[in-house]
PLY file of the C-alpha trace (Angstrom):
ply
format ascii 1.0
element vertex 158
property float x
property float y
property float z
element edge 157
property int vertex1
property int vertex2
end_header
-12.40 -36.92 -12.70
-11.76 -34.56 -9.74
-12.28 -30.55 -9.96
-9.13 -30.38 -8.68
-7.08 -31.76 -11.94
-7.79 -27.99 -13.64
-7.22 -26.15 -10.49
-4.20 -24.12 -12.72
-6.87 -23.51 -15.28
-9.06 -21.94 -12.57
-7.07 -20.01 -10.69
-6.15 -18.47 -14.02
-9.57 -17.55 -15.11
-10.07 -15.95 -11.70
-7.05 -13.79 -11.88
-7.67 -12.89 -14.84
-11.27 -11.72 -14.35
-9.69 -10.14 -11.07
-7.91 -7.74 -12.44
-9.70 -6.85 -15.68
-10.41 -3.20 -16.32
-13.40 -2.01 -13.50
-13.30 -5.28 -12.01
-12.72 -6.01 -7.98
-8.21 -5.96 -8.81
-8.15 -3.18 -11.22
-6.08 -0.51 -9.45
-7.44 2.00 -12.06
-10.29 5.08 -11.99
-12.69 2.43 -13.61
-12.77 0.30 -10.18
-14.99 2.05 -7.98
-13.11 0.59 -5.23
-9.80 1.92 -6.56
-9.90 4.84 -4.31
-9.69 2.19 -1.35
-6.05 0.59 -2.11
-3.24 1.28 -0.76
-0.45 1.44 -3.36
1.37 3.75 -6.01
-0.66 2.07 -8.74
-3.96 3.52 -8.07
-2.00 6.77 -7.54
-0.57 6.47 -10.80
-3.64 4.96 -12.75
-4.63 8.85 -12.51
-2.95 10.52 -15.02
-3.40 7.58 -17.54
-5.14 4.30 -16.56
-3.20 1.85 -18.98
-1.39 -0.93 -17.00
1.45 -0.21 -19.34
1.67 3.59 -18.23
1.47 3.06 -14.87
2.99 -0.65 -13.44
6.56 0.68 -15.18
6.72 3.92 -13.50
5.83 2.13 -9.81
8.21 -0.31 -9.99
10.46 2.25 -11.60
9.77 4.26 -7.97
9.71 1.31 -5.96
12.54 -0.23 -7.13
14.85 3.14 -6.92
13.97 3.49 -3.17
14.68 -0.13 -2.72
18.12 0.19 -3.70
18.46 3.53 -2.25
17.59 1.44 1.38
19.13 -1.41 0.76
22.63 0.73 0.35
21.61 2.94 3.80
21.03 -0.24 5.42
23.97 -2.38 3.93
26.55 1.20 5.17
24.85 1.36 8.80
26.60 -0.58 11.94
24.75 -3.17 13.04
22.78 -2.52 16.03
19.03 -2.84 17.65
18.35 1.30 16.31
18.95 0.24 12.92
17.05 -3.34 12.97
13.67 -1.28 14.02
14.31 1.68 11.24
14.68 -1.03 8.40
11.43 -3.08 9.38
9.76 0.17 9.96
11.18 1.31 5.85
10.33 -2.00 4.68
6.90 -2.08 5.81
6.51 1.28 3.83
7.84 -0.32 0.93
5.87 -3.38 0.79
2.58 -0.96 0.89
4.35 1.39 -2.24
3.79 -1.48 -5.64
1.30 -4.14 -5.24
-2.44 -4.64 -4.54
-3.45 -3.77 -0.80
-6.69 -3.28 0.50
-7.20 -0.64 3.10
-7.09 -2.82 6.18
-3.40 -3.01 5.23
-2.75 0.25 6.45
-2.57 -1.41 10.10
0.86 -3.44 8.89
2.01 0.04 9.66
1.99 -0.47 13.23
5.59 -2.50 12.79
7.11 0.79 12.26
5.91 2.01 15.81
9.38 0.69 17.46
11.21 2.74 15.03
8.87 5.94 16.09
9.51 5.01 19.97
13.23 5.51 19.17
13.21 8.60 17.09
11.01 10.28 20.12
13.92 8.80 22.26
16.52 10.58 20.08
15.00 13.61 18.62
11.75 14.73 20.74
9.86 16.75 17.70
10.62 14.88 15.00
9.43 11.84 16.85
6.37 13.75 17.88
5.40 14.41 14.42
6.09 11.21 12.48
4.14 9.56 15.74
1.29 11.30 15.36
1.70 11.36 11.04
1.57 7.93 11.69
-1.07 7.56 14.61
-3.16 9.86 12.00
-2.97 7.52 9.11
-3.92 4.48 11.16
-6.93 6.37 12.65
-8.06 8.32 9.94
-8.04 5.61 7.04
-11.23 3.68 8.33
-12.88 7.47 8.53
-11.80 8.16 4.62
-13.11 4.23 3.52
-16.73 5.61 5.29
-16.89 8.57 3.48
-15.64 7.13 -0.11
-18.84 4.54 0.44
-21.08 7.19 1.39
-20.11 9.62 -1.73
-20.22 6.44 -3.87
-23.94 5.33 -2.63
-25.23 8.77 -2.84
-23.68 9.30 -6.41
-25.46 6.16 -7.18
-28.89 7.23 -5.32
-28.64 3.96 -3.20
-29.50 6.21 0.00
0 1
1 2
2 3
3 4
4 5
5 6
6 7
7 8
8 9
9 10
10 11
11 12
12 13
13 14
14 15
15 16
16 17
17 18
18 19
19 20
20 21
21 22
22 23
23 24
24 25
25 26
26 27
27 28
28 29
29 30
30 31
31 32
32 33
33 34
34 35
35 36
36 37
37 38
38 39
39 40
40 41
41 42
42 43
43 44
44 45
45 46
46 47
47 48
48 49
49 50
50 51
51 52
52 53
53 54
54 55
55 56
56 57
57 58
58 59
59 60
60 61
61 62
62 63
63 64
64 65
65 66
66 67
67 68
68 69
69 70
70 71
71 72
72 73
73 74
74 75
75 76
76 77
77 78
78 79
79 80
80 81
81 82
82 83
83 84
84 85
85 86
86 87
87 88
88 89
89 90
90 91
91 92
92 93
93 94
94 95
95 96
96 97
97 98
98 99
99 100
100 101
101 102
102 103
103 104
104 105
105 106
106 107
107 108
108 109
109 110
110 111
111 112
112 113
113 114
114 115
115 116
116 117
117 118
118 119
119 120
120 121
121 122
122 123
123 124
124 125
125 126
126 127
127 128
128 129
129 130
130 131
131 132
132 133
133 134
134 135
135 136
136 137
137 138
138 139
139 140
140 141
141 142
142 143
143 144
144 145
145 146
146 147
147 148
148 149
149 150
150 151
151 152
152 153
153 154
154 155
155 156
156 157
């Protein structure tokens, strides 16, 4: 009989070892990696790290914003202007509730046509979401060297 006939059975012991407290998934302090992903969860995970705490209150976040764009974009005319600010939100939104690893970070580079036109529009506060922006791209490889470097030392591996 093929491997392939309990492929469902598989995948589900995988995920579930994935994201089992302290294991490579587990957006929570007992990951060591948590500190590297890029969402509200590990944010969350914080102050209390029970799944049941924290995945209700990020979607609770998430999904308030979502509606709060959806209703700016829904109410503004259609145009170019408004095509780049909603890819631009929605890449900030898909970063806010699920599992991202740092490398993510760089989907915020769709939002760059957005920052092009608020420079266009209103010089300073173009200026400083560009460079906001240009920071958090930069910077985010910077923060994943130190994290492993703290983490190594803590563990006397250098």
């Amino acid at each position: 009989m093929p491997s392939s006939v309990h492929w469902m059975r598989d995948v589900h012991a995988n995920l579930t070892y994935m994201v089992a407290r302290g294991n490579p998934a587990d957006p929570g302090p007992a990951d060591m990696d948590a500190p590297l992903f890029e969402n509200l969860q590990s944010a969350v995970s914080v102050f209390r790290d029970e799944p049941h705490f924290y995945n209700p209150i990020v979607w609770a976040i998430t999904g308030s914003a979502l509606l709060a764009w959806f209703y700016l974009v829904i109410r503004m005319k259609s145009s170019i202007e408004k095509d780049f600010l909603a890819i631009a939100s929605a890449v900030c939104f898909t970063m806010l509730p699920v599992y991202h690893r740092s490398y993510d970070v760089y989907l915020f580079l769709l939002s760059f046509p957005a920052l092009a036109l608020l420079f266009s529009r209103r010089r300073l506060a173009g200026t400083v979401a560009f460079v906001l922006s240009l920071l958090l791209i930069i910077l985010r490889p910077l923060r994943t060297r130190i994290f492993f470097k703290s983490a190594t030392r803590k563990n006397k591996l250098i």
